[in-house]
Backbone as CSV, one residue per row, in Angstrom:
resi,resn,N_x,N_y,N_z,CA_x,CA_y,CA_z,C_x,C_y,C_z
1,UNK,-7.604,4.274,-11.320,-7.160,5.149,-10.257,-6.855,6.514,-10.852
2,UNK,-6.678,7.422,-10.330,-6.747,9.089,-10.723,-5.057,8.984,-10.851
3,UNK,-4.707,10.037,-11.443,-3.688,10.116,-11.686,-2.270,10.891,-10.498
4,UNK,-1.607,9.770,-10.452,-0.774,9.929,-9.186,0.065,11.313,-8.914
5,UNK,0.114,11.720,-7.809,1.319,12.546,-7.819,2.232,12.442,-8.011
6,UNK,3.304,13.679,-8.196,4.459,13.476,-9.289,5.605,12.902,-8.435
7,UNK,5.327,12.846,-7.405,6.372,12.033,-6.370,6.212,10.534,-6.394
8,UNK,5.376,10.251,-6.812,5.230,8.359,-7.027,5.995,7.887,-8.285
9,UNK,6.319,6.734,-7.535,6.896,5.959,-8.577,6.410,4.509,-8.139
10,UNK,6.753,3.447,-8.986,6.336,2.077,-8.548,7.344,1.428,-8.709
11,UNK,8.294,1.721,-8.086,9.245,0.991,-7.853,9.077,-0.279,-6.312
12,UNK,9.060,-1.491,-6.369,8.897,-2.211,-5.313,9.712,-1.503,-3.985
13,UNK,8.860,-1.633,-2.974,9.665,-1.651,-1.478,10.218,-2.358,-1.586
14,UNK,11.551,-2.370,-0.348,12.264,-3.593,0.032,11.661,-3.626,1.733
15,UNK,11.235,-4.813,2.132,11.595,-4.892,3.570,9.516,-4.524,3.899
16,UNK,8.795,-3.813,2.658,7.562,-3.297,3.709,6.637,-4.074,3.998
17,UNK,6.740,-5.286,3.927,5.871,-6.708,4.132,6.622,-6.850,5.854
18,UNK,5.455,-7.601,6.307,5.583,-7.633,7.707,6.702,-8.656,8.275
19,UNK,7.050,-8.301,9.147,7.945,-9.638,10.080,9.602,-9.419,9.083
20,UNK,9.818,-8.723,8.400,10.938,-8.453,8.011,12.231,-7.332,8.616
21,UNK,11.453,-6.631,9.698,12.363,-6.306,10.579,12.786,-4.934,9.685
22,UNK,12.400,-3.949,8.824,12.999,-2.957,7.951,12.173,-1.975,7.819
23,UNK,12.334,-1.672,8.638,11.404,-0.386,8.439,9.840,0.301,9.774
24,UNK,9.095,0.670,9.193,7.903,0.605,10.637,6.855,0.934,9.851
25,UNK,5.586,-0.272,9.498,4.822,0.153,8.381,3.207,0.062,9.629
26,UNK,2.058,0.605,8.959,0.683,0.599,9.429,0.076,0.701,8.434
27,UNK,-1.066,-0.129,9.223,-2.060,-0.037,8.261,-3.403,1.152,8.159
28,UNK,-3.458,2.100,7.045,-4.369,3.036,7.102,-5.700,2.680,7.172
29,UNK,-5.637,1.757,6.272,-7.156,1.112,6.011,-7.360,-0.019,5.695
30,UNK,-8.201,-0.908,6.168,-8.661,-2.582,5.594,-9.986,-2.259,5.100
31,UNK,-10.288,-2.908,4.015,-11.215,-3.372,3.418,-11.265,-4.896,2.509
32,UNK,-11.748,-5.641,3.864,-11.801,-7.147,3.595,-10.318,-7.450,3.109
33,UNK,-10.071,-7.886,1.649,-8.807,-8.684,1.470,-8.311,-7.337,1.085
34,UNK,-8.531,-5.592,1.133,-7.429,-5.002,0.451,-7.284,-3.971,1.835
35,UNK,-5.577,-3.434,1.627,-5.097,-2.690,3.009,-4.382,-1.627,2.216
36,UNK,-4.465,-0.661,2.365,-3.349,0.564,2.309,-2.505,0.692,3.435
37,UNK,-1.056,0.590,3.526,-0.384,1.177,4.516,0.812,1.889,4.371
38,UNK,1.707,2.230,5.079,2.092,3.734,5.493,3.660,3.023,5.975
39,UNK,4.537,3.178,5.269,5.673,2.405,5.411,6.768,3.839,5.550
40,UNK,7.548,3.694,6.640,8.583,4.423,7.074,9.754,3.802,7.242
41,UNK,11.194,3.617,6.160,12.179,2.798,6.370,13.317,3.898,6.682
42,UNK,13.666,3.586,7.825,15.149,4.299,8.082,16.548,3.918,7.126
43,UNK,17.490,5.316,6.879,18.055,5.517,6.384,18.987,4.101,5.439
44,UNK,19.566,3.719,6.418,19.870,2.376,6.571,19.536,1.295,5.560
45,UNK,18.094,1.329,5.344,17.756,0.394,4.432,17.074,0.996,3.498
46,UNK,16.407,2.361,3.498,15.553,2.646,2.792,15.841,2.394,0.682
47,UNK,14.510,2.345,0.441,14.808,2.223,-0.976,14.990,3.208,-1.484
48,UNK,14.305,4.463,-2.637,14.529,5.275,-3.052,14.115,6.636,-2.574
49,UNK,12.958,6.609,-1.229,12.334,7.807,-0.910,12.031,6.873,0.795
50,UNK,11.976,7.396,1.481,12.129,7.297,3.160,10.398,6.628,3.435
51,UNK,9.323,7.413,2.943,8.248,7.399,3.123,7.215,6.271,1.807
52,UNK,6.617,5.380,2.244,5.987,4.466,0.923,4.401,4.186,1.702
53,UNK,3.366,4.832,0.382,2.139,4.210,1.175,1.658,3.359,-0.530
54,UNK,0.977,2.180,0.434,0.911,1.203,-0.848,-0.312,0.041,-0.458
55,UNK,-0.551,0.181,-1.885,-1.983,-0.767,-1.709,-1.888,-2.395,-1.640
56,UNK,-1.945,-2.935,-0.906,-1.916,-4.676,-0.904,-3.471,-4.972,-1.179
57,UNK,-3.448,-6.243,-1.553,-4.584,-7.194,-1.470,-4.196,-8.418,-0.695
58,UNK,-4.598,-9.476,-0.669,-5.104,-10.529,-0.160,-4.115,-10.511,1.336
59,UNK,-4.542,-9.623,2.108,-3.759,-9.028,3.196,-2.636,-9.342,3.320
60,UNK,-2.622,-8.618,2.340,-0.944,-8.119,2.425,0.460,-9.048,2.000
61,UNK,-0.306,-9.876,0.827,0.543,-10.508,0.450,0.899,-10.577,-0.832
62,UNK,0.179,-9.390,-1.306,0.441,-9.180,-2.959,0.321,-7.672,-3.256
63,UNK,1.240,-6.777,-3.264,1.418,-5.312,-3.879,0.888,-5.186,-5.133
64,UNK,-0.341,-3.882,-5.007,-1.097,-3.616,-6.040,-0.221,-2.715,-6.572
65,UNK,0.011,-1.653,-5.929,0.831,-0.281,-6.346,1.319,0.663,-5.208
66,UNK,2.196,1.201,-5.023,3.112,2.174,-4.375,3.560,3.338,-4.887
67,UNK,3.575,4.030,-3.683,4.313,5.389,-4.204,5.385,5.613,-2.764
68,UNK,6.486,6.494,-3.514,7.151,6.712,-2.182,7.406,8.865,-2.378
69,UNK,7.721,8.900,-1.283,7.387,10.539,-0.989,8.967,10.610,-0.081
70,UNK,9.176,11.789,0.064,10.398,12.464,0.677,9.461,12.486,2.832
71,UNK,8.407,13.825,2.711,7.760,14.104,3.092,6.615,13.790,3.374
72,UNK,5.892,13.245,5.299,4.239,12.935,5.090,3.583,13.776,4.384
73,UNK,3.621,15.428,4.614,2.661,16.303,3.881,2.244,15.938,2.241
74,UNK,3.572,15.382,1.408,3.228,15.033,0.309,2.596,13.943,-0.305
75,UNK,2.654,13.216,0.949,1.645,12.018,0.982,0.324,11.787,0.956
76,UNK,-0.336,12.770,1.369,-1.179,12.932,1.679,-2.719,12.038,1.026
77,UNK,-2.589,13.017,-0.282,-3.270,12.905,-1.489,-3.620,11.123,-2.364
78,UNK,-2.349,10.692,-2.216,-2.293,9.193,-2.244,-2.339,8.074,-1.184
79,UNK,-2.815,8.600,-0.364,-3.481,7.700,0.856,-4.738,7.978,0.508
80,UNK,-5.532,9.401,0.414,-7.046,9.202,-0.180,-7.518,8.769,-1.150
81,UNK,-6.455,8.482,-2.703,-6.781,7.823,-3.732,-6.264,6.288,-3.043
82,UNK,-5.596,5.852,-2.695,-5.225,4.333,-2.467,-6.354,3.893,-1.456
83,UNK,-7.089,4.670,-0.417,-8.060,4.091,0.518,-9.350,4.181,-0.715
84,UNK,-9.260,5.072,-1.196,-10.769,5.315,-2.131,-10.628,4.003,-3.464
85,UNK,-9.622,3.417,-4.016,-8.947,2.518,-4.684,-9.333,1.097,-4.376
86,UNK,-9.075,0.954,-3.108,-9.186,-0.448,-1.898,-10.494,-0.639,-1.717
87,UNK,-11.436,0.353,-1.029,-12.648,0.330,-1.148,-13.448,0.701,-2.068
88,UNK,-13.210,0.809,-3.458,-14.093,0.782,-4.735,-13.794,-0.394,-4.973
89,UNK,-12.352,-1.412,-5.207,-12.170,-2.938,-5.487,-13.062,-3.511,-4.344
90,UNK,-12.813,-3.414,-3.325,-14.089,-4.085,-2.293,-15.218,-4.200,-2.667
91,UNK,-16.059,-3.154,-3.026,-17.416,-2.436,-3.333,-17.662,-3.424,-4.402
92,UNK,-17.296,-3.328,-5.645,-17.059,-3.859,-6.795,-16.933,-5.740,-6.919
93,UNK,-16.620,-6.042,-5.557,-16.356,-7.720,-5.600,-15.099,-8.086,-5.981
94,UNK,-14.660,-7.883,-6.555,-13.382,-7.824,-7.164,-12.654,-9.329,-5.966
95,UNK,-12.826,-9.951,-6.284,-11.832,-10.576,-5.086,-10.756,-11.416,-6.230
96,UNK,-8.730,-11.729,-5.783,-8.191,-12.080,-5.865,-8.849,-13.375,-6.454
97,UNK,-7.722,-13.967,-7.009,-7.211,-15.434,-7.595,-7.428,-16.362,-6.430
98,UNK,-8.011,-17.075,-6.077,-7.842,-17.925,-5.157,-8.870,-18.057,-3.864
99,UNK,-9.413,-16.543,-3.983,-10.177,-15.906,-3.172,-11.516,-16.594,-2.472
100,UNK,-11.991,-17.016,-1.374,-13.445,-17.414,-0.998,-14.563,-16.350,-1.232
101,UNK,-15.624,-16.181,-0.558,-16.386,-15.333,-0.696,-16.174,-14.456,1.010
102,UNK,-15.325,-14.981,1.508,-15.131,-14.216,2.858,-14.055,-13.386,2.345
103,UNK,-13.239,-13.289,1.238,-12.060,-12.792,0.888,-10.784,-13.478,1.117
104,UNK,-10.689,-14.642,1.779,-9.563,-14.770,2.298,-9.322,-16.473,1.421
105,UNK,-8.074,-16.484,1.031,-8.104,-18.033,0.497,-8.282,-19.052,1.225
């Protein structure tokens, strides 16, 4: 992957996996078993930065890497490396531990 902006860190989310009630996340992009999405946690719970976009695989049940941002504008840049990221591992075959040939275990 290209080298991140200086606002990322990889520190784990808390709460940005689904059905956990913390936050309000989407998904930017699917490609087969990998998703980038776009995690917004209010004050309340947030971890270290308000804003987290982050790459999952085997939908969304295993965090590749994250970054978190203050600001969407600064986000920007790492949603086009994390979608361009997701779909080069796609491209590539790359499938998870466990993985079928549909992607999904």
């Amino acid at each position: 992957m290209a080298s991140r902006p200086s606002a990322c860190c990889s520190t784990p989310t808390r709460g940005s996996r689904r059905g956990r009630g913390r936050g309000h996340s989407a998904v930017l992009a699917r490609f087969r078993s990998y998703e980038v999405r776009l995690t917004e946690f209010p004050l309340d719970c947030m971890p270290l930065l308000p804003l987290w976009v982050e790459l999952y695989r085997e939908g969304g049940r295993v965090r590749v890497d994250g970054c978190g941002f203050s600001e969407i504008e600064d986000a920007v840049d790492a949603v086009r490396e994390f979608v361009a990221h997701a779909k080069r591992l796609h491209e590539e075959g790359y499938a998870p531990p466990g993985a079928t040939a549909l992607g999904r275990p």
